[in-house]
N, C-alpha and C positions, 0 to 999 in steps of 0.2 A: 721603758724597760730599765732595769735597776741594769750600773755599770756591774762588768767582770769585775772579782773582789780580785785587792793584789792579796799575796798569801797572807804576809804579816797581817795585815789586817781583818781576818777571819779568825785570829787570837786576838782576846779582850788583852786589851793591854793591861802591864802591871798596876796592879790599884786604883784600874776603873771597876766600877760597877755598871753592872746592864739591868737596865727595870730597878731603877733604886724606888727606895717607899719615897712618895711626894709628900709625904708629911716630914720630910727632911730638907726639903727644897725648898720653899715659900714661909718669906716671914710669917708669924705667928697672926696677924690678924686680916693674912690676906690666903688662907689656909683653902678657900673657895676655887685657886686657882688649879686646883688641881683635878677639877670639874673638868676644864678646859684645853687643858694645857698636859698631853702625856708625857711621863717622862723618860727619856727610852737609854740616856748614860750619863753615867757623874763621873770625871775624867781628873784627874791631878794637873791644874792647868802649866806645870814645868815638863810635862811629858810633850806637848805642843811647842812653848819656847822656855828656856831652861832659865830664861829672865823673869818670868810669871811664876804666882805665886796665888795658892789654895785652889779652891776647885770649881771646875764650872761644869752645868750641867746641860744635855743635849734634851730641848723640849719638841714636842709634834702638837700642834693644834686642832683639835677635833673641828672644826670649825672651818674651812665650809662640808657642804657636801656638795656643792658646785658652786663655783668661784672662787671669788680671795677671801681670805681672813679677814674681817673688818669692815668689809663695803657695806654689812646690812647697818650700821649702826654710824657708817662715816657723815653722816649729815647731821648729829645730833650732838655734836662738841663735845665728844669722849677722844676726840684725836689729840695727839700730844706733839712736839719737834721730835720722838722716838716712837711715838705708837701712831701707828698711820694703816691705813689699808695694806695689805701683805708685808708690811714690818712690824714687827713688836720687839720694845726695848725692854731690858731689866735692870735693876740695879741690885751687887751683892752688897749685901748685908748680912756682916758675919757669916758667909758660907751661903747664904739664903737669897731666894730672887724676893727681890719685891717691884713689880710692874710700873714701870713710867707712862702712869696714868692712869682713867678710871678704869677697874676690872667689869663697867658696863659694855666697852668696850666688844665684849663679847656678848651676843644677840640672847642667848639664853641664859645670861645671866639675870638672875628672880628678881633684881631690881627696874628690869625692863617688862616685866608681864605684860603692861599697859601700852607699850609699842604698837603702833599699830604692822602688820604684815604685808611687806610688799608682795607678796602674792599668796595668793589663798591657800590654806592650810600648811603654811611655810615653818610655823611653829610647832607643829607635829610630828612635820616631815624631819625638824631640825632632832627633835627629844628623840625619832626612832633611830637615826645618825647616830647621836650621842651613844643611844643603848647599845646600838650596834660593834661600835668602835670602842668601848671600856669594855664590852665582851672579850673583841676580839686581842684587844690589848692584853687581857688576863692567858687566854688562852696560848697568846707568844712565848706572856713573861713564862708559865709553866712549863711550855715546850722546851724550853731555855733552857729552864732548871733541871729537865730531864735528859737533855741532850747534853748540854753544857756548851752550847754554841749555834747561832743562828743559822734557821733552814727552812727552806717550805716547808711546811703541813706534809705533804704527799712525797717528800723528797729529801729523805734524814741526806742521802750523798752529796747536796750538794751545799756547802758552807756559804754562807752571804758575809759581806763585812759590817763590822761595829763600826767602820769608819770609812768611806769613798778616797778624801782626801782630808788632810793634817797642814794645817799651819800654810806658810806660803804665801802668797799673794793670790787672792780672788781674780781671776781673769773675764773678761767683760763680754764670755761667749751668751751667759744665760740670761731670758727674756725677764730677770729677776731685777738686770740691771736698767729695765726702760717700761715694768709693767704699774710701776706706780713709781715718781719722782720724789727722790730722795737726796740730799746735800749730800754730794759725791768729788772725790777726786781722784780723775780720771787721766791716764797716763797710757800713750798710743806710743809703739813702738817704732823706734827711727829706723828699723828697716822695711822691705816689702812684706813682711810677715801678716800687717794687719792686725798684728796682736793688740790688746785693751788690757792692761791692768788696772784695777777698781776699788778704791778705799772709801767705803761710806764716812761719813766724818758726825762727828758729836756736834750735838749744840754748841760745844766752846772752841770747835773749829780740829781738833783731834781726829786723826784718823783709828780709825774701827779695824783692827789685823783680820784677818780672817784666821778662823779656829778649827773647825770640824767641818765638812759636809757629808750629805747621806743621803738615799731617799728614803722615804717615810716606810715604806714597804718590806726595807730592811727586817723591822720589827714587827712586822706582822699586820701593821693597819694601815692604810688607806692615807692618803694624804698626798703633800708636795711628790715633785719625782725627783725635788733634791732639796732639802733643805739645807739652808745657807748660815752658820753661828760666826758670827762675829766677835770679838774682846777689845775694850781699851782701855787699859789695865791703870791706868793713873786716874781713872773714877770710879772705875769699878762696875764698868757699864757695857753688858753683853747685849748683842742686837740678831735676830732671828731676822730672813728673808727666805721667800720661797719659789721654787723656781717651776715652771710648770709646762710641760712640753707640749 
């Protein structure tokens, strides 16, 4: 169940966009990613910490329609130290993602036709998913447009947020942090509280801040029931995880 929205965040904050065009997101020769990968908000990334600078943007992976993102394809050495089963990294370039690692990656991607299917009529079942969920993404973005703010289909009264939670430290409640193993540093609280603080870390040993979370639902498709954006602003390298109840 998506979390109760706090108020402020049921307004699009200042000089974000919701439903931006993906042909403004992805470098120029990796323009396919926008098959895959919806894009549901482009944020000013000093509106998160006022130390960051340009703008990052908040992706949903059409990908699976049951399971993680990545598993159908993880045995075929498209995985990366940032593209792994339920994470995918990016790197900005000039304002733009371009993917750490190959965009086969993703199972329906045209350079896998020849894959074989782990289960029978998997690649059907995936292209009707696909149709389904760019449908239903267009239908959000227009309801958007017409409303001027996110809501059920069936229920203009009730506002959803553009954002769950902003900045802060990633806390180490969700099964995002033990459903595929990832170079983490992990920080358990010195009182009885039990609390987990969780900083995924780069290949060069950098901790990953935590940026946005949301659930995919927010906007209208299908997906995680929170998706997790990460930033480590001295490479320039945003991280997706997905958390799934």
């Amino acid at each position: 169940m998506p979390t109760i929205a706090t108020p402020e965040f049921t307004q699009l904050p200042a000089g974000a966009v919701a439903f931006p065009d993906a042909k403004d997101l992805f470098v120029a020769d990796q323009q396919e990613l926008a098959e895959h990968l919806l894009p549901l908000l482009s944020i000013d990334a000093s509106l998160i910490n006022p130390e960051w600078s340009g703008r990052l943007h908040l992706l949903s992976p059409i990908e699976p329609c049951e399971g993680l993102v990545g598993e159908l394809t993880e045995n075929y050495g498209f995985d990366t130290e940032l593209l792994k089963t339920n994470w995918i990294g990016l790197k900005l370039e000039d304002g733009r993602y371009r993917l750490c690692g190959d965009p086969r990656y993703f199972f329906l991607h045209p350079d896998n036709a020849q894959l074989p299917e782990p289960q029978r009529d998997l690649r059907a079942t995936l292209q009707r998913h696909y149709a389904k969920e760019h449908a239903a993404y267009q239908a959000a973005r227009q309801l958007y447009q017409e409303r001027g703010y996110l809501s059920w289909p069936e229920d203009a009264e009730r506002r959803l947020s553009f954002i769950d939670e902003q900045g802060g430290v990633a806390e180490g409640y969700g099964n995002w942090v033990e459903t595929v193993e990832f170079p983490m540093d992990v920080v358990e609280a010195n009182d009885d509280s039990r609390d987990i603080d969780v900083w995924p870390l780069s290949p060069a040993g950098r901790r990953f801040q935590h940026a946005l979370s949301v659930p995919a639902c927010h906007y209208g498709i299908t997906g995680a029931d929170l998706i997790v954006m990460f930033y480590e602003p001295v490479e320039g390298l945003v991280l997706f995880c997905f958390d799934w109840s």
